[in-house]
TIZAVO-737285 format. One record per residue (C-alpha): residue in one letter; x, y, z negated. Coordinates in steps of 0.5 Angstrom, whole numbers, plus 500, padded with zeros to 3 digits. Layout:
BEGIN
SITE   type     x     y     z
SITE      a     X     Y     Z
...
***
This chain:
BEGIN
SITE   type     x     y     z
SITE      x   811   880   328
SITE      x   814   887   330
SITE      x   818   888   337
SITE      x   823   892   338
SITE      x   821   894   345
SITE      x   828   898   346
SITE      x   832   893   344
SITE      x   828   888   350
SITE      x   830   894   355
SITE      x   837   895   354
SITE      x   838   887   353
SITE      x   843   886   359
SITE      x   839   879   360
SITE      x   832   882   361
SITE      x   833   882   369
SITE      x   833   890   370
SITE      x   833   892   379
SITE      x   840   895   377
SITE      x   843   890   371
SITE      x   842   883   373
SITE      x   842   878   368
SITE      x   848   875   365
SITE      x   850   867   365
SITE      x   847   868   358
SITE      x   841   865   355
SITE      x   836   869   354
SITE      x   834   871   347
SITE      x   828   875   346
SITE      x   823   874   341
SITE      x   818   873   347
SITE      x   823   867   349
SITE      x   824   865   344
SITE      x   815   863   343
SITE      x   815   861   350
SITE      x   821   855   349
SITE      x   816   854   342
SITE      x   810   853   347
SITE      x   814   849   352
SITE      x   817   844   348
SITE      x   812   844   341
SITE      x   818   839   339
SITE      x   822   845   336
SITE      x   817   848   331
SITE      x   819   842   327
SITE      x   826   840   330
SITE      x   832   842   325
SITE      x   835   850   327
SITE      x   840   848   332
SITE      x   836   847   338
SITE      x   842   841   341
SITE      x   842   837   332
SITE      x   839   832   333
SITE      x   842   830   340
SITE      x   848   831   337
SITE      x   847   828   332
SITE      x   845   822   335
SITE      x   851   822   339
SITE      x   856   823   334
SITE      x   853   816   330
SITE      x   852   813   336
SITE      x   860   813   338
SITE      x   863   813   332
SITE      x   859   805   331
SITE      x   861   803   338
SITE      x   869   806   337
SITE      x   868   802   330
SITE      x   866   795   334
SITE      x   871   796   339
SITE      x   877   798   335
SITE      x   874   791   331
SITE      x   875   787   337
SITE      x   882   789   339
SITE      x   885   788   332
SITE      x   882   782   329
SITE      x   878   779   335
SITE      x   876   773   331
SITE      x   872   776   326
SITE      x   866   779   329
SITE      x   863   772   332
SITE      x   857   774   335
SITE      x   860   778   341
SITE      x   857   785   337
SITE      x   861   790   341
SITE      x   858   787   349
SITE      x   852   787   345
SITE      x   852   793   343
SITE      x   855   796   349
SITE      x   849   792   353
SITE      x   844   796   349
SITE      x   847   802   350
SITE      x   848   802   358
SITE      x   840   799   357
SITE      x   837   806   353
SITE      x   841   810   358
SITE      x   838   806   365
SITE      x   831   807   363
SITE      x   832   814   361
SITE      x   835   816   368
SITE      x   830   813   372
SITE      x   825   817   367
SITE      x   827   823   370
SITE      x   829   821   377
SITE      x   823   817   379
SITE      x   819   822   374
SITE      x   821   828   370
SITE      x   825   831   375
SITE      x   818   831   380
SITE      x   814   835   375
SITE      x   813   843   377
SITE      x   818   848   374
SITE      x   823   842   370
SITE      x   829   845   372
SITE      x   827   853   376
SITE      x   835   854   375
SITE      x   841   852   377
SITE      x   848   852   375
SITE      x   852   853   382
SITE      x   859   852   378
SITE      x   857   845   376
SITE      x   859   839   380
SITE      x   863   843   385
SITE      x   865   840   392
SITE      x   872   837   390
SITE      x   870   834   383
SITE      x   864   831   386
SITE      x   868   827   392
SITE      x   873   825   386
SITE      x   868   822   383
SITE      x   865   819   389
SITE      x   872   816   390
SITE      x   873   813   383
SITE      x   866   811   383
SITE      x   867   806   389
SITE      x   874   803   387
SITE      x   869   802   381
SITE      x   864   798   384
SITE      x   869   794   388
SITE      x   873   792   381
SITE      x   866   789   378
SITE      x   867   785   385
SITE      x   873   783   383
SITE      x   871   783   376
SITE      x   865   777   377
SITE      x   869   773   381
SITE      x   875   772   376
SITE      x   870   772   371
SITE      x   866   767   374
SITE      x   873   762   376
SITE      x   873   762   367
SITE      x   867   762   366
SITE      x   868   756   362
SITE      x   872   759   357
SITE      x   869   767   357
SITE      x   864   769   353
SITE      x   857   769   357
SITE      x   855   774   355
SITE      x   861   778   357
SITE      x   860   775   365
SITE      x   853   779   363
SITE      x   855   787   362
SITE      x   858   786   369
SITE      x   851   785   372
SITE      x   849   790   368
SITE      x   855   795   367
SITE      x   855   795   375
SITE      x   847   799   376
SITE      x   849   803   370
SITE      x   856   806   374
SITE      x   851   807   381
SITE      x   846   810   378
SITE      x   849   815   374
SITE      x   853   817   380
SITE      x   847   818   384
SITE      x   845   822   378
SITE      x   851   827   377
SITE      x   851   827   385
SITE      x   844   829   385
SITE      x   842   833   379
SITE      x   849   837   376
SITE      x   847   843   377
SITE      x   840   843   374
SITE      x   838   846   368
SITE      x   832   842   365
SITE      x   827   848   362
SITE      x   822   841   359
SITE      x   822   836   356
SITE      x   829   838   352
SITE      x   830   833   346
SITE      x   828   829   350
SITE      x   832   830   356
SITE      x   839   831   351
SITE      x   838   825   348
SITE      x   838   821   354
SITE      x   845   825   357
SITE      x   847   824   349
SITE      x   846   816   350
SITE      x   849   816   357
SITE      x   856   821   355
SITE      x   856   815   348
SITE      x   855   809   354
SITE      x   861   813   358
SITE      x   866   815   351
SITE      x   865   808   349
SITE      x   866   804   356
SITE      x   873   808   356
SITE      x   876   806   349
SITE      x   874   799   351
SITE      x   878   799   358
SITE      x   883   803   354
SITE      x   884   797   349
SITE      x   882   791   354
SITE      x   888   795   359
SITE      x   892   796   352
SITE      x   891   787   350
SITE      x   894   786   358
SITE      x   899   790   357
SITE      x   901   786   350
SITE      x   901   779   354
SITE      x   905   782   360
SITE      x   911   784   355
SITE      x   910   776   352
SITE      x   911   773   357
SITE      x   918   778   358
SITE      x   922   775   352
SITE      x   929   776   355
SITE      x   927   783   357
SITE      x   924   785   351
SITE      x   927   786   343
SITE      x   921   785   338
SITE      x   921   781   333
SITE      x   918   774   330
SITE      x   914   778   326
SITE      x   912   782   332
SITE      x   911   776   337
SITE      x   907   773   330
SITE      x   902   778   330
SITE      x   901   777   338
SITE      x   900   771   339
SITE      x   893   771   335
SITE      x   891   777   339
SITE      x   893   772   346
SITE      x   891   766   345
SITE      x   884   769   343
SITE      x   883   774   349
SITE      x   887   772   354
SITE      x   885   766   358
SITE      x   889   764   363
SITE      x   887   763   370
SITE      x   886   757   375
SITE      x   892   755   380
SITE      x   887   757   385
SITE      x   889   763   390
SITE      x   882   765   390
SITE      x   882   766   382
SITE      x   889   770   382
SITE      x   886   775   388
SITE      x   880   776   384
SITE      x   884   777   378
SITE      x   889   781   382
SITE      x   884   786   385
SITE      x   883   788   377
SITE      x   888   789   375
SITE      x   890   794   381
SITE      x   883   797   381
SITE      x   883   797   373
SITE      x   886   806   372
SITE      x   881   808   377
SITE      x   875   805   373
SITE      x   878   809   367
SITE      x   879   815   370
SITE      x   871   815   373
SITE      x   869   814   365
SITE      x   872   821   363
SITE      x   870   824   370
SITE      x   863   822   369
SITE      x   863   824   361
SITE      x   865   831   362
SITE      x   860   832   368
SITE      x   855   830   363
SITE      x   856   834   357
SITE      x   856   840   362
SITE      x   848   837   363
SITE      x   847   837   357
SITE      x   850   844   355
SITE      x   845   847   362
SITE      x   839   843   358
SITE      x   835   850   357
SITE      x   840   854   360
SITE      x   837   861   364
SITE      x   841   864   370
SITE      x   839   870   372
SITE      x   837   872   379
SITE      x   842   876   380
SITE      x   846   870   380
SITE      x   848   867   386
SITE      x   853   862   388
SITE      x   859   864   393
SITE      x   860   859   399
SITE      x   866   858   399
SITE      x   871   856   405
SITE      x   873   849   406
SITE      x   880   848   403
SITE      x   883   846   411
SITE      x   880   852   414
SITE      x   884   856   408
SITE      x   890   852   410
SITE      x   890   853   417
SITE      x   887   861   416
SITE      x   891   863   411
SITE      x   898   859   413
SITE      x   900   856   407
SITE      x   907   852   410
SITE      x   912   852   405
SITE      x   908   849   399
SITE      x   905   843   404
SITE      x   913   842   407
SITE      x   915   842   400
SITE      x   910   837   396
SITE      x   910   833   402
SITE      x   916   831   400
SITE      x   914   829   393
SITE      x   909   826   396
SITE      x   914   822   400
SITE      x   920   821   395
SITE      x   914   820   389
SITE      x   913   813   393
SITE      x   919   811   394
SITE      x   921   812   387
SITE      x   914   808   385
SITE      x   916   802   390
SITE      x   923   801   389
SITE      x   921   802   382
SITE      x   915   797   381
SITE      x   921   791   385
SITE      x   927   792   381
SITE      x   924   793   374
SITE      x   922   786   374
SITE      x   929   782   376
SITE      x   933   784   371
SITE      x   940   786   374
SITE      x   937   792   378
SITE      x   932   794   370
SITE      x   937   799   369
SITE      x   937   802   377
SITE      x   930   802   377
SITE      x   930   805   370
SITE      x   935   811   373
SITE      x   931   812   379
SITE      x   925   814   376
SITE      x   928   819   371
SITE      x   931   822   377
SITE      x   926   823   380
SITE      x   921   827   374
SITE      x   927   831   372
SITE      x   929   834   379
SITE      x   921   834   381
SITE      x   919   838   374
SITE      x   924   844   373
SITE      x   921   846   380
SITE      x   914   846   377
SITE      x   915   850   372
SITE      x   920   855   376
SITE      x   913   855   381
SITE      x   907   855   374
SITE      x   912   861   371
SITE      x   912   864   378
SITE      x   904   864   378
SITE      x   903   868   372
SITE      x   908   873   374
SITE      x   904   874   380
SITE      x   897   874   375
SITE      x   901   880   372
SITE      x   902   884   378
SITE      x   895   884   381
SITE      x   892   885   375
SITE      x   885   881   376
SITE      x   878   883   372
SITE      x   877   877   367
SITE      x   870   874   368
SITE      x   865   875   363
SITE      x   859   871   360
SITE      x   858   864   358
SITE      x   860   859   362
SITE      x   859   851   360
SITE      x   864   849   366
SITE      x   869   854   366
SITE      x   869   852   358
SITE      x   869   844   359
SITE      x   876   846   364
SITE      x   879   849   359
SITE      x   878   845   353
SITE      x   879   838   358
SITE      x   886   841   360
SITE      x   888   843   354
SITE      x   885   836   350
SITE      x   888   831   355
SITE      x   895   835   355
SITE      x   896   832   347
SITE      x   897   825   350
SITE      x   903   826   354
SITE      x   905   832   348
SITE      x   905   827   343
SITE      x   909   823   347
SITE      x   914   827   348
SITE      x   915   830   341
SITE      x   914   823   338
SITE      x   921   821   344
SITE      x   924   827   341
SITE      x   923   825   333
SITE      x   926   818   335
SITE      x   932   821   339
SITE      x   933   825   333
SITE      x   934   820   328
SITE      x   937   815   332
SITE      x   941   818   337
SITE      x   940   818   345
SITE      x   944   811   345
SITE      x   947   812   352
SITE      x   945   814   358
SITE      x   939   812   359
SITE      x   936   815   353
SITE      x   940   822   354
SITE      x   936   821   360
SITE      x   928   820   356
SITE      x   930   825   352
SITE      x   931   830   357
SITE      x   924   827   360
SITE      x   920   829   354
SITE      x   923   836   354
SITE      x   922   838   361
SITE      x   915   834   359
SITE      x   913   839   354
SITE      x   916   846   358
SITE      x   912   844   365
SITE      x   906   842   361
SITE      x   904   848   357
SITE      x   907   853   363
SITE      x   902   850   368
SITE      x   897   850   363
SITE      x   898   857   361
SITE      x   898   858   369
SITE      x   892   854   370
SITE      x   888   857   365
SITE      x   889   865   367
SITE      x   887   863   373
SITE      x   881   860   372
SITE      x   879   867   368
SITE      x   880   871   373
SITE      x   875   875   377
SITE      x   875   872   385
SITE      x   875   880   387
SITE      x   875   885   383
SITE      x   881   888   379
SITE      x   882   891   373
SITE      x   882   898   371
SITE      x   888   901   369
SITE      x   887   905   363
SITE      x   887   912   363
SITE      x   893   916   358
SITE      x   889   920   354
SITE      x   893   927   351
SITE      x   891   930   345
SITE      x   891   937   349
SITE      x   886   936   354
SITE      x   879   933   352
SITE      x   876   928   355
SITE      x   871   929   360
SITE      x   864   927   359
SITE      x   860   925   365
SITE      x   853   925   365
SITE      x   849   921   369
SITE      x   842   923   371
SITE      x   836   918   368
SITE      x   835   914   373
SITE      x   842   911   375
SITE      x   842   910   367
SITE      x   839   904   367
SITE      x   843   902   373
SITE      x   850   902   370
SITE      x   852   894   368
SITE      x   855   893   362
SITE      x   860   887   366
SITE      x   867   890   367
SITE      x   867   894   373
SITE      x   861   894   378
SITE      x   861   902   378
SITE      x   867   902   382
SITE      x   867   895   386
SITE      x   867   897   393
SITE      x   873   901   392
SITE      x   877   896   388
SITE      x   876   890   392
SITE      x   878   894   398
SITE      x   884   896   395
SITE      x   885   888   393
SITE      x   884   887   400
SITE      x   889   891   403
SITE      x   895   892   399
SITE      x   894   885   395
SITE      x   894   879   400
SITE      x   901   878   399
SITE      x   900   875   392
SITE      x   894   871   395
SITE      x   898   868   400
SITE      x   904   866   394
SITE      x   898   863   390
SITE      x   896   859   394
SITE      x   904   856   397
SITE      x   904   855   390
SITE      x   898   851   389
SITE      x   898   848   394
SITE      x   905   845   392
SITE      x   902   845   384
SITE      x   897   840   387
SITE      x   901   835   391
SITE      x   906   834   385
SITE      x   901   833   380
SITE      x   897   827   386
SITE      x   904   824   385
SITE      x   905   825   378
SITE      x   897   822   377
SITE      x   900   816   382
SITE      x   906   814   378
SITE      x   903   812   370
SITE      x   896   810   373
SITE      x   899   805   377
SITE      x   903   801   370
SITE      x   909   805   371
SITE      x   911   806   364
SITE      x   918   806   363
SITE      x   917   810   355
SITE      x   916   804   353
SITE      x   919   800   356
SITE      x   926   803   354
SITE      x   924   809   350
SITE      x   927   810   343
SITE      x   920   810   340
SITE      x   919   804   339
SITE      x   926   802   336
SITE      x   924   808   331
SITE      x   917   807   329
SITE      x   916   799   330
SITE      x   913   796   336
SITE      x   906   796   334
SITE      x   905   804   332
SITE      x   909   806   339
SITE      x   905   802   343
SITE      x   899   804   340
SITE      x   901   811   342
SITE      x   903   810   348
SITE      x   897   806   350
SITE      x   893   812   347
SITE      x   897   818   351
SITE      x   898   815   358
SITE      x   890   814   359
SITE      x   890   822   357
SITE      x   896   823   361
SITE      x   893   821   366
SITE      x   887   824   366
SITE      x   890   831   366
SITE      x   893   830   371
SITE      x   887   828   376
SITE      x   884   834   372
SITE      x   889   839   373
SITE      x   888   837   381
SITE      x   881   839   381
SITE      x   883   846   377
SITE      x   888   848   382
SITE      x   884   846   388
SITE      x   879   851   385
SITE      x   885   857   384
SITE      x   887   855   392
SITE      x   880   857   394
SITE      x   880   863   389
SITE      x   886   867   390
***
């Protein structure tokens, strides 16, 4: 095998004094024999190094996604349980494989020489933690309730809660932990194992989204002079009732149990997909080489930033969101159930999202005007997490999205109707407009180099030939093919000095941007979903297709929210 030791010189990875080595795998024949060494199980491996993980994975959800979406449409015909046992197989797998590696892999020399500081940063992990204590303190509430009906719950369902329990804890001892590894032995198995614990997470997710989808249909039964379904409709759902809702004793110890559940209930939700995510940046980092010059910057604590940097107007501002959100969320949670208040409590919360969300959008559309004037570099290199950030805002937007285009597809064919729904239109329009400018916000920020500025590009006459700079040879190997670290210190001065006050709107900015969004989190997380309750969607497409909908988007609605939470906290820190 013939080498090309030019091509290993000039290689912007190989570690060069002067040209540190990128975010980038090192690809290199000579690395490429060491992994052969290392791992003998890619010599017979299929040619993508992640295939067969990902292949593993893929089947693995697709069954579980099946028997899932099996026992939420026709829950008498799999008899023996098959979902719970499948789901307890599968959390079992992934319970030995992350003791394998905490009590074993992880103690072996040189399994993980490299670190990937942007994974599990500091506000993704205290979320994380949060949700994962709410969700311990639901299977609590879960077992108690489960234990008052034992008599008519499956036993085997009162089981995955004993066993659903240490497979949240340790997993997020695990992400708490080890997040930012980048496993170097040991890969085919190390990426199965993060495979079958990310399947575990996608399909304990879509089971909760049906299981919170079932409680929703047997709430909207009991409402029959609040409802319009059909007898064709209530027909359809009394087969799912009877067969998945057990109705609880008259004692206050079984109601409380059940209450806690309930409340506790979109938190778990949340954990799932958060957990998911943070491990798909593991199992991206499986074999991942960062080079030395790759360090991670400390960064400040949001409270310092906030005391230092003066942020008022952002914080007075969404502060007040914060206050009248709650209010709204209160007034709305007692009056949408006493039926002459149903249409005020319906008006109140469409006030409110239509004067909250035109400001977002002016304040999102403010900041890319601001990203314009300063003229930050982009970063460069692969990064798996800032990769995952993008696509999760841009994936958990559909749902809200395709509710909004669904909403205006009904208001267009059957006509508003009233106030009420001139009011949901203009919901779902200013749904789409503060969507996708925060997104696009967001985004261009996350892709803007923390200090240097971009170059501005020199105009070029045809009259005046270019000037060629020649350099010594020693200061060749020097020069870093990255955007622009030969002229770096004059340029982050320039930032420093003539550029704070586009820091400081940034932050005012943000920190609006954040307050608004917790509260926009709060509101559907909690069961507030006036679309469809009132919305012009299930008049248009039928009762069962715009819960379905519904109960698909608002999970992801949700999700974006909190998602976007942590995005602008890191652009807060950043700016």
């Amino acid at each position: 095998m013939n080498f090309d030791s030019s091509a290993i010189e000039l290689h912007p990875s190989c570690g060069t004094p002067g040209n540190p080595p990128s975010d980038e795998p090192v690809r290199n024949s000579d690395q490429h024999i060491q992994d052969l060494e290392l791992d003998p199980v890619l010599v017979w491996a299929p040619s993508g190094r992640r295939l067969i993980s990902g292949l593993l994975g893929m089947n693995v959800v697709l069954l579980g996604a099946a028997l899932v979406a099996g026992e939420a449409f026709n829950p008498s015909g799999l008899k023996h349980q098959e979902p719970q046992v499948f789901m307890l197989l599968l959390m079992g797998v992934s319970l030995v494989w992350m003791l394998w590696y905490l009590l074993w892999a992880r103690k072996q020399p040189d399994i993980s020489p490299h670190k990937d500081h942007h994974a599990g940063g500091m506000t993704v992990m205290v979320v994380l933690l949060l949700f994962a204590a709410c969700s311990l303190l639901l299977h609590f509430f879960r077992t108690g309730y489960l234990i008052n009906m034992i008599e008519c719950k499956p036993a085997i369902t009162v089981l995955s809660t004993f066993v659903e329990s240490p497979f949240l804890a340790l997993q997020t001892y695990l992400l708490w932990a080890h997040s930012k590894d980048c496993v170097h032995r040991h890969k085919i198995i190390t990426r199965s194992g993060l495979m079958m614990i990310l399947s575990a997470d996608l399909l304990l997710w879509l089971n909760a989204v049906t299981e919170d989808s079932i409680h929703e249909e047997i709430e909207l039964e009991r409402e029959d002079s609040n409802t319009s379904l059909s007898k064709a409709d209530m027909s359809d759902l009394a087969e799912t009732a009877n067969s998945t809702f057990c109705r609880c004793s008259a004692s206050a110890q079984c109601l409380i149990f059940r209450k806690g559940f309930e409340i506790l209930y979109p938190f778990n939700i949340e954990y799932y997909l958060m957990a998911g995510c943070m491990i798909y940046v593991m199992w991206k980092n499986v074999g991942r080489r960062m080079g030395p010059g790759h360090h991670h910057v400390s960064q400040k604590l949001t409270i310092n930033i906030v005391y230092q940097g003066g942020v008022i107007y952002g914080l007075v501002l969404g502060g007040l969101v914060l206050i009248a959100g709650a209010t709204v969320f209160i007034l709305y949670q007692v009056w949408v159930s006493q039926h002459q208040l149903r249409r005020t409590a319906f008006l109140v919360f469409y006030s409110y999202h239509l004067v909250v969300m035109p400001v977002m959008s002016l304040c999102s559309l403010a900041g890319l005007l601001v990203h314009r004037l300063e003229r930050r570099a982009h970063e460069g290199g692969h990064n798996p997490t800032r990769s995952l950030d993008v696509l999760l805002l841009v994936a958990a937007a559909i749902g809200q999205l395709a509710i909004s285009y669904f909403s205006l597809v009904a208001a267009l064919a059957v006509g508003t109707q009233g106030p009420l729904g001139e009011l949901d239109l203009s919901y779902s329009l200013l749904s789409l407009m503060e969507l996708i400018l925060q997104n696009i916000f967001i985004i261009e920020g996350l892709h803007r180099h923390p200090k240097l500025l971009a170059k501005k590009k020199e105009r070029s006459s045809i009259f005046k030939p270019k000037k060629k700079v020649v350099l010594p040879v020693e200061e060749k190997g020097k020069i870093d093919i990255s955007l622009l670290d030969a002229s770096a210190p004059p340029v982050v001065q320039e930032h420093a000095e003539k550029k704070s006050w586009t820091k400081r709107v940034i932050q005012e900015i943000c920190a609006f941007l954040i307050l608004s969004n917790i509260m926009l989190w709060v509101i559907p997380a909690f069961g507030v979903h006036p679309q469809f309750e009132n919305g012009l969607g299930k008049q248009f497409f039928g009762f069962t297709a715009w819960f379905i909908m519904v109960n698909l988007g608002q999970p992801l609605s949700v999700f974006y929210r909190m998602h976007s939470v942590g995005a602008l906290m890191e652009l807060f820190i950043t700016a």
